[in-house]
LUMBAKE-843077 format. One record per residue (C-alpha): residue number from 1; residue in one letter; x, y, z. Coordinates in Angstrom, 3 decimals, decimal comma. Example, Ala and Ser with C-alpha at 12.3 -4.5 7.8 and 13.67 -1.06 7.14 Angstrom:
// residues 2
+------+------+----------+----------+----------+
! selo ! paba !        X !        Y !        Z !
+------+------+----------+----------+----------+
!    1 !    A !   12,300 !   -4,500 !    7,800 !
!    2 !    S !   13,670 !   -1,060 !    7,140 !
+------+------+----------+----------+----------+
***
This chain:
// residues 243
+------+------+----------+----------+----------+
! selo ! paba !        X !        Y !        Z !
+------+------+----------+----------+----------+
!    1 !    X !  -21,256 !  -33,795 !  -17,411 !
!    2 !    X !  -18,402 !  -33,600 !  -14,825 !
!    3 !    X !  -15,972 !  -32,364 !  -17,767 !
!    4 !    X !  -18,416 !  -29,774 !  -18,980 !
!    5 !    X !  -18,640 !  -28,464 !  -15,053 !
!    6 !    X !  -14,864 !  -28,197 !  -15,206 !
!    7 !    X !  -14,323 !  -26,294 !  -18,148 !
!    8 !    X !  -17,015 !  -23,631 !  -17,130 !
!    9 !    X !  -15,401 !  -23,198 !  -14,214 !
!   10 !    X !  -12,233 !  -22,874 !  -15,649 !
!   11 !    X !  -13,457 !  -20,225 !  -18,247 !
!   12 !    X !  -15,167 !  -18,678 !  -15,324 !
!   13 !    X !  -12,069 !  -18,274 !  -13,109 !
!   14 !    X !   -9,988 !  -17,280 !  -16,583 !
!   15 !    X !  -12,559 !  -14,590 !  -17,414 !
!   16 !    X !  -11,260 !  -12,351 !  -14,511 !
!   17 !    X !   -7,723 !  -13,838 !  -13,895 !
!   18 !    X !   -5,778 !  -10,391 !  -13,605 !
!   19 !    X !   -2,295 !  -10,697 !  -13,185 !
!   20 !    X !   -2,103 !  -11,869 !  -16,593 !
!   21 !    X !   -3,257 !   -8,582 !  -17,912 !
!   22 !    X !   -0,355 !   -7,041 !  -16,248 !
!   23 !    X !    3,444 !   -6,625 !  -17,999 !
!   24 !    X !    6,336 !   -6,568 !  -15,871 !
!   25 !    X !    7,296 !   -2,759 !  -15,943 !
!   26 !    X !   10,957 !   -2,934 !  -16,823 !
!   27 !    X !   10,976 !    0,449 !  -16,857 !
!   28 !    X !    9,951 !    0,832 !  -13,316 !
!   29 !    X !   13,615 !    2,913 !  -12,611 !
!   30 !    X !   12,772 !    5,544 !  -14,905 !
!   31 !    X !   10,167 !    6,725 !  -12,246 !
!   32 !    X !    9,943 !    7,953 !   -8,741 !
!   33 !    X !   11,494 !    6,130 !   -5,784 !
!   34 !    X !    9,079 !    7,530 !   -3,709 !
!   35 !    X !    9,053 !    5,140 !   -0,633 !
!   36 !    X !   11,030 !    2,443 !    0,858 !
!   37 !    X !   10,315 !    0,432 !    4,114 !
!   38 !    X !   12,241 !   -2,078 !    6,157 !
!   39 !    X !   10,177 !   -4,902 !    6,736 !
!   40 !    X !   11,860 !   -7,084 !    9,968 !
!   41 !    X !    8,875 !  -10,015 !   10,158 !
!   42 !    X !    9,945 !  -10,685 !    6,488 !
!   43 !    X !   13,390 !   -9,175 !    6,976 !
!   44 !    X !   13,427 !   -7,531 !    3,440 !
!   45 !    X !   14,232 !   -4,092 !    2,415 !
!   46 !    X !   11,632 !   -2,853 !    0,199 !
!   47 !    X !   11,243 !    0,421 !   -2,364 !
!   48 !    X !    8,107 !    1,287 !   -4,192 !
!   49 !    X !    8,000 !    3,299 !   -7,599 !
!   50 !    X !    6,109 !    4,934 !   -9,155 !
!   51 !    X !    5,545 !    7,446 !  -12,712 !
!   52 !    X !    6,716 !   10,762 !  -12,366 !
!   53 !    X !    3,082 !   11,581 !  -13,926 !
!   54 !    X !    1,343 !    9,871 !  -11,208 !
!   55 !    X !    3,399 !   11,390 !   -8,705 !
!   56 !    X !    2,834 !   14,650 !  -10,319 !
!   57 !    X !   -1,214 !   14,502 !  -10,304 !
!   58 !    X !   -1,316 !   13,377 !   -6,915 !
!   59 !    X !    0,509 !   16,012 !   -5,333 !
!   60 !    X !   -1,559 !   18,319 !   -7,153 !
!   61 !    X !   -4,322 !   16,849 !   -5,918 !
!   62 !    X !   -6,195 !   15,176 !   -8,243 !
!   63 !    X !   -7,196 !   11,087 !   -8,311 !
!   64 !    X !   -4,568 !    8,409 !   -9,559 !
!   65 !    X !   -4,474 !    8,254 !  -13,533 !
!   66 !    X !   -5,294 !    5,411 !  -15,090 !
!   67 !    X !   -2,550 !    4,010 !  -16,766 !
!   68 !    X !   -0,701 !    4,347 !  -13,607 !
!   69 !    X !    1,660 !    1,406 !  -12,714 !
!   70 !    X !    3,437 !    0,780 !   -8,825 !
!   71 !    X !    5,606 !   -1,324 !   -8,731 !
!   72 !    X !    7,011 !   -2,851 !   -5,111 !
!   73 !    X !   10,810 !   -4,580 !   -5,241 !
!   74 !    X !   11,512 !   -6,778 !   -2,179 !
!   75 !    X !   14,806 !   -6,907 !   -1,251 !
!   76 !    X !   16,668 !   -9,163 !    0,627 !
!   77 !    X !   18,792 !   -7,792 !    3,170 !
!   78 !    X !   22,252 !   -8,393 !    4,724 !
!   79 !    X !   22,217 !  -10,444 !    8,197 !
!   80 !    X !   24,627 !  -11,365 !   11,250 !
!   81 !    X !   25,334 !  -15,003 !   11,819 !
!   82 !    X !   22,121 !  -15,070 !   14,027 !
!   83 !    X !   19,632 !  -14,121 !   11,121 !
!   84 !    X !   19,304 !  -10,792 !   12,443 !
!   85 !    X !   19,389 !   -7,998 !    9,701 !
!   86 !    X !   21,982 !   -5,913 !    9,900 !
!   87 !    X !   21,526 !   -1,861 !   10,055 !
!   88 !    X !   23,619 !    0,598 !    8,383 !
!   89 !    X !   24,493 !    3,830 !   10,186 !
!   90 !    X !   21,040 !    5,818 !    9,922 !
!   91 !    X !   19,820 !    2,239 !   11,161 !
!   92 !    X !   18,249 !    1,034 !    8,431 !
!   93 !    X !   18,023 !   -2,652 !    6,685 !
!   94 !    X !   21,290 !   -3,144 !    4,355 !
!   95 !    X !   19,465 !   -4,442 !    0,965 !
!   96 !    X !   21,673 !   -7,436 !   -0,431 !
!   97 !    X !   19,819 !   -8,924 !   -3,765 !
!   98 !    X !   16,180 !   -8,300 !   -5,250 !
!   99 !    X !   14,136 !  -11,398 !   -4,606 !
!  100 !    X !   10,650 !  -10,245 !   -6,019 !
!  101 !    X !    8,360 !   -8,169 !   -7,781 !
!  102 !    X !    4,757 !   -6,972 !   -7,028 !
!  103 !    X !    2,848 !   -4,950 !   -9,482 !
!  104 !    X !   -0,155 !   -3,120 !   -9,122 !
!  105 !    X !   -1,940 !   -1,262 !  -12,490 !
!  106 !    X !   -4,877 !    0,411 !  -12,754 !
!  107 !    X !   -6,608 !    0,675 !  -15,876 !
!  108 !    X !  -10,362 !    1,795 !  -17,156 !
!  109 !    X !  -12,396 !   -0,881 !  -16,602 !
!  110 !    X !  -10,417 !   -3,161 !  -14,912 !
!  111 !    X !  -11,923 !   -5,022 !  -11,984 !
!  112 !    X !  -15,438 !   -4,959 !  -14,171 !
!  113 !    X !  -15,799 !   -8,725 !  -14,513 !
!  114 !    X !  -15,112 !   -9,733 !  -11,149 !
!  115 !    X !  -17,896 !  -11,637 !   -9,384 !
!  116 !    X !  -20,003 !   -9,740 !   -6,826 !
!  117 !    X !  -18,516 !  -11,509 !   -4,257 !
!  118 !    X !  -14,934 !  -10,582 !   -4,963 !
!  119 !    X !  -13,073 !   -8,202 !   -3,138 !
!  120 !    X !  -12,941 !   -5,778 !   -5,868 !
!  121 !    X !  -10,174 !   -2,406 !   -5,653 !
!  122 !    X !  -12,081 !    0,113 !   -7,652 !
!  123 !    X !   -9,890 !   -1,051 !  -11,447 !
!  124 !    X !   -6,751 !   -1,923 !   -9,967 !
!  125 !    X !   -5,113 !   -5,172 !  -10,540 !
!  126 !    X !   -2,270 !   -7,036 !   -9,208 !
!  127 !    X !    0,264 !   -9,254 !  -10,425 !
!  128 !    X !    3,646 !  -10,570 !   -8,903 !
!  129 !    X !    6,841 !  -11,397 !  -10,271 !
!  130 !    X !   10,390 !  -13,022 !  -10,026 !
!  131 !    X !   13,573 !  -11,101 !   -8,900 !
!  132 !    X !   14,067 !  -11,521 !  -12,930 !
!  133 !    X !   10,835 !   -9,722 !  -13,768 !
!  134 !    X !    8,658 !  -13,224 !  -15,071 !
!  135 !    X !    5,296 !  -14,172 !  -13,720 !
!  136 !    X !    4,965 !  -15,826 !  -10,488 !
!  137 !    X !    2,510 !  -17,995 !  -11,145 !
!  138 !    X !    2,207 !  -19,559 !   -6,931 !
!  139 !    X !    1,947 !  -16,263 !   -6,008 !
!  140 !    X !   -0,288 !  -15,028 !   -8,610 !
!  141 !    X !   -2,986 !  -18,195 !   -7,684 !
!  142 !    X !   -3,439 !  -15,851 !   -4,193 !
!  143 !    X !   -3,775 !  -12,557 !   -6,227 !
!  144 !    X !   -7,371 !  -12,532 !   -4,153 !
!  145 !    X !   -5,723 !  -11,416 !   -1,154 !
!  146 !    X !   -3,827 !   -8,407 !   -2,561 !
!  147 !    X !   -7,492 !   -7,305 !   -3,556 !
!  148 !    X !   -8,274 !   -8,347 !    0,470 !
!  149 !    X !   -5,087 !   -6,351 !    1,738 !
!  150 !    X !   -6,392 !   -3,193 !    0,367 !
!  151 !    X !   -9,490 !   -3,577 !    0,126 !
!  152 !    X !  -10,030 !   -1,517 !    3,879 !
!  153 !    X !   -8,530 !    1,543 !    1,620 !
!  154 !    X !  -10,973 !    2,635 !   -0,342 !
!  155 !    X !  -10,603 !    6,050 !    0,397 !
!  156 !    X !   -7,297 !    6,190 !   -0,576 !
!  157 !    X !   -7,991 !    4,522 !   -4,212 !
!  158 !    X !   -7,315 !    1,643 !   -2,523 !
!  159 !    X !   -3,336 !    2,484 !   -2,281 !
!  160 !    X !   -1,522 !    2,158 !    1,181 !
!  161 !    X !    1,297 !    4,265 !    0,467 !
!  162 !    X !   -0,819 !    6,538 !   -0,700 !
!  163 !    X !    0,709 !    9,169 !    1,900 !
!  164 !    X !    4,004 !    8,937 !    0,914 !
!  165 !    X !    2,958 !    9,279 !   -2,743 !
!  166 !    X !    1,385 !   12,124 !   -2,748 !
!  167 !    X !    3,806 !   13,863 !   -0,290 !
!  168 !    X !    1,239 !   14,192 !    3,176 !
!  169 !    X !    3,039 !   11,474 !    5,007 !
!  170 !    X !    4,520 !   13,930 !    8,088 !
!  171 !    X !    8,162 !   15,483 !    7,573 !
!  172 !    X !   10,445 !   15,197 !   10,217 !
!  173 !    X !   10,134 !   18,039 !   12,981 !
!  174 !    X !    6,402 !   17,697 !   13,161 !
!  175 !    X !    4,670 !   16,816 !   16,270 !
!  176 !    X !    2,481 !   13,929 !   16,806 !
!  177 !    X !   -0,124 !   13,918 !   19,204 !
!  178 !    X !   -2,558 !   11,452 !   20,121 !
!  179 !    X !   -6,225 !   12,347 !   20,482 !
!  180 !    X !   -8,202 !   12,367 !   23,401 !
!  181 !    X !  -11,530 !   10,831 !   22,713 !
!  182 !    X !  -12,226 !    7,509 !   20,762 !
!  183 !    X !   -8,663 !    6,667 !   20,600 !
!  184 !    X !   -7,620 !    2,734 !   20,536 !
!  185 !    X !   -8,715 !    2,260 !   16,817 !
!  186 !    X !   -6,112 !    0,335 !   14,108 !
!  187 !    X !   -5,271 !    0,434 !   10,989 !
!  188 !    X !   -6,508 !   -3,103 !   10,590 !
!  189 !    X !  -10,250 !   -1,685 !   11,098 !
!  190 !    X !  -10,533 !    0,684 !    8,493 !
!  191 !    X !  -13,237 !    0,527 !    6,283 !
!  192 !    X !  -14,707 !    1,741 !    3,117 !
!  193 !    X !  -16,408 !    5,050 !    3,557 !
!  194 !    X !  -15,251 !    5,631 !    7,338 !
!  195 !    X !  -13,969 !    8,953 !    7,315 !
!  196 !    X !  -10,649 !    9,932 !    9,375 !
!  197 !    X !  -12,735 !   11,034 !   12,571 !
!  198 !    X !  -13,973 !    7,411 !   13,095 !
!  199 !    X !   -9,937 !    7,144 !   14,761 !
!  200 !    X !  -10,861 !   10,045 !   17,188 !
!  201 !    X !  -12,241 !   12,854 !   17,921 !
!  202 !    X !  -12,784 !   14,946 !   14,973 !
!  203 !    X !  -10,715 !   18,169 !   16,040 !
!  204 !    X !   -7,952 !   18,443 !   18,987 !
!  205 !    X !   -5,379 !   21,415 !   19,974 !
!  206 !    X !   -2,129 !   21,114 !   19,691 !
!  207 !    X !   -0,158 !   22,680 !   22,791 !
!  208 !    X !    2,278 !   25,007 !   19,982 !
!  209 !    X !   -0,822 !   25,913 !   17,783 !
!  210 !    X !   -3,735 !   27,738 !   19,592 !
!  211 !    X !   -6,635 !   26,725 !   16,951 !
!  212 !    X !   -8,479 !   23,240 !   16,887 !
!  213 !    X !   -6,721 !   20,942 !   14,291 !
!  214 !    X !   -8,895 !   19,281 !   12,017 !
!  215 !    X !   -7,732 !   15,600 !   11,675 !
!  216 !    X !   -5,937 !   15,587 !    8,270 !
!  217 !    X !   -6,146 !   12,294 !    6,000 !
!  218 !    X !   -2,731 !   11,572 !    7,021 !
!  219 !    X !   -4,096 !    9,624 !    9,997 !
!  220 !    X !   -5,733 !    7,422 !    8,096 !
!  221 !    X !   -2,761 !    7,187 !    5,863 !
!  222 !    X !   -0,421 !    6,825 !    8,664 !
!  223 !    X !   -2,139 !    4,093 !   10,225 !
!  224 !    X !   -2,388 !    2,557 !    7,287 !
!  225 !    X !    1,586 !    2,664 !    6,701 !
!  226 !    X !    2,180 !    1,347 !    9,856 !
!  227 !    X !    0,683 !   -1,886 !    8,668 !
!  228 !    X !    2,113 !   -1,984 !    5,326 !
!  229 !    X !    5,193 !   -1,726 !    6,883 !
!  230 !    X !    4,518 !   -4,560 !    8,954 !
!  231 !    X !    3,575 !   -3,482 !   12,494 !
!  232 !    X !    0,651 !   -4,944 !   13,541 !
!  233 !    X !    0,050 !   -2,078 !   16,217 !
!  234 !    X !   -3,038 !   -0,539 !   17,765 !
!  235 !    X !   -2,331 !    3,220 !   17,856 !
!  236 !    X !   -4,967 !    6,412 !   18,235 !
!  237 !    X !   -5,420 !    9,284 !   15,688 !
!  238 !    X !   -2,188 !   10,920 !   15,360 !
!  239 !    X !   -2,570 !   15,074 !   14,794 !
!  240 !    X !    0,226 !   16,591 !   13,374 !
!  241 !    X !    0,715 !   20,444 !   14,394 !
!  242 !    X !    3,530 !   22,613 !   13,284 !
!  243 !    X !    6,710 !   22,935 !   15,062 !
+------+------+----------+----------+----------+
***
């Protein structure tokens, strides 16, 4: 009896293991660079990529194809004698060797089979791999909290970077102001179906542009960067008004 109980579970847990439906995309440098992030509690150097098709369709405003694959490389980074990363002149991390991989795909269908008490992203799946592109399997055992990770983005197809891929993430010489009323909120609270003025007031003025300001969805996405990059900070709705 206790051997039949073991095998169901482990064709239950194998029926909706998804890294292994993932393949390492080798081709990863054929695509867009569209990001990269220095990450000092991990001290890495980090790039994500990304098809020039998905890039493409996002920026034009329609949802991420299926079929697209992101793919993250950590980097290690160069470091004083103290363990301190080193910056280079614009102050960034110095990448020294590619330690890892992490993948995420999304497919029709995926994410169908999960139990209803998984943390399911819409049909995205995640897998991670070596510097050398094979599976991780230690990693891959905790695949549940990628799916917990982004699972606060749902309104951004469950993709953090999402600003930066589609091109709304604010361009240097914009303003940022914070809003007056609700402020306080973090990225960390976000939640499925809370819309952008659940950070703050819904509309502000901006001191250079006479009109109220809707909040854009680059609040949400710029709070959310902020903790993808590894700041753990509490910050209000940030308004961006032209310079």
């Amino acid at each position: 009896m206790n051997r039949i109980a073991i095998l169901l579970a482990f064709v239950s847990t194998a029926a909706f293991a998804g890294p292994e439906k993932i393949k390492f995309p080798s081709n990863y440098l054929k695509g867009v660079l569209y990001q990269t992030l220095d990450r000092p509690d991990a001290k890495q150097y980090r790039e994500l990529y990304a098809p020039a098709e998905a890039v493409e369709a996002v920026r034009k405003g329609r949802p991420i194809p299926h079929g697209t694959v992101l793919t993250l490389v950590q980097w290690s980074v160069e470091q004083d004698a103290n363990g301190n990363p080193i910056k280079d002149a614009s102050g960034r991390f110095i990448k020294k060797d590619i330690i890892a991989h992490t993948v995420m795909e999304k497919q029709k269908g995926w994410g169908a089979d999960y139990p209803s008490d998984w943390p399911r992203n819409g049909e995205w799946e995640y897998a991670a791999f070596t510097a050398d592109g094979q599976p991780n399997p230690k990693a891959n055992a905790n695949n549940k909290s990628c799916f917990t990770c982004h699972l606060p983005h749902a309104q951004q197809d469950f993709v953090i970077s999402l600003a930066k891929l589609n091109n709304t993430f604010p361009k240097a010489g914009q303003t940022a102001l914070r809003s007056t009323t609700n402020a306080g909120s973090s990225a960390q609270s976000a939640r499925p179906g809370v819309g952008p003025a659940a950070y703050g007031s819904a509309v502000t003025k901006c001191s250079r542009y006479p009109k109220p300001v809707s909040i854009p969805d680059v609040a949400v996405a710029t709070a959310a960067a902020s903790r993808f990059a590894g700041f753990r900070l509490r910050i209000s709705v940030v308004v961006f008004c032209p310079t």
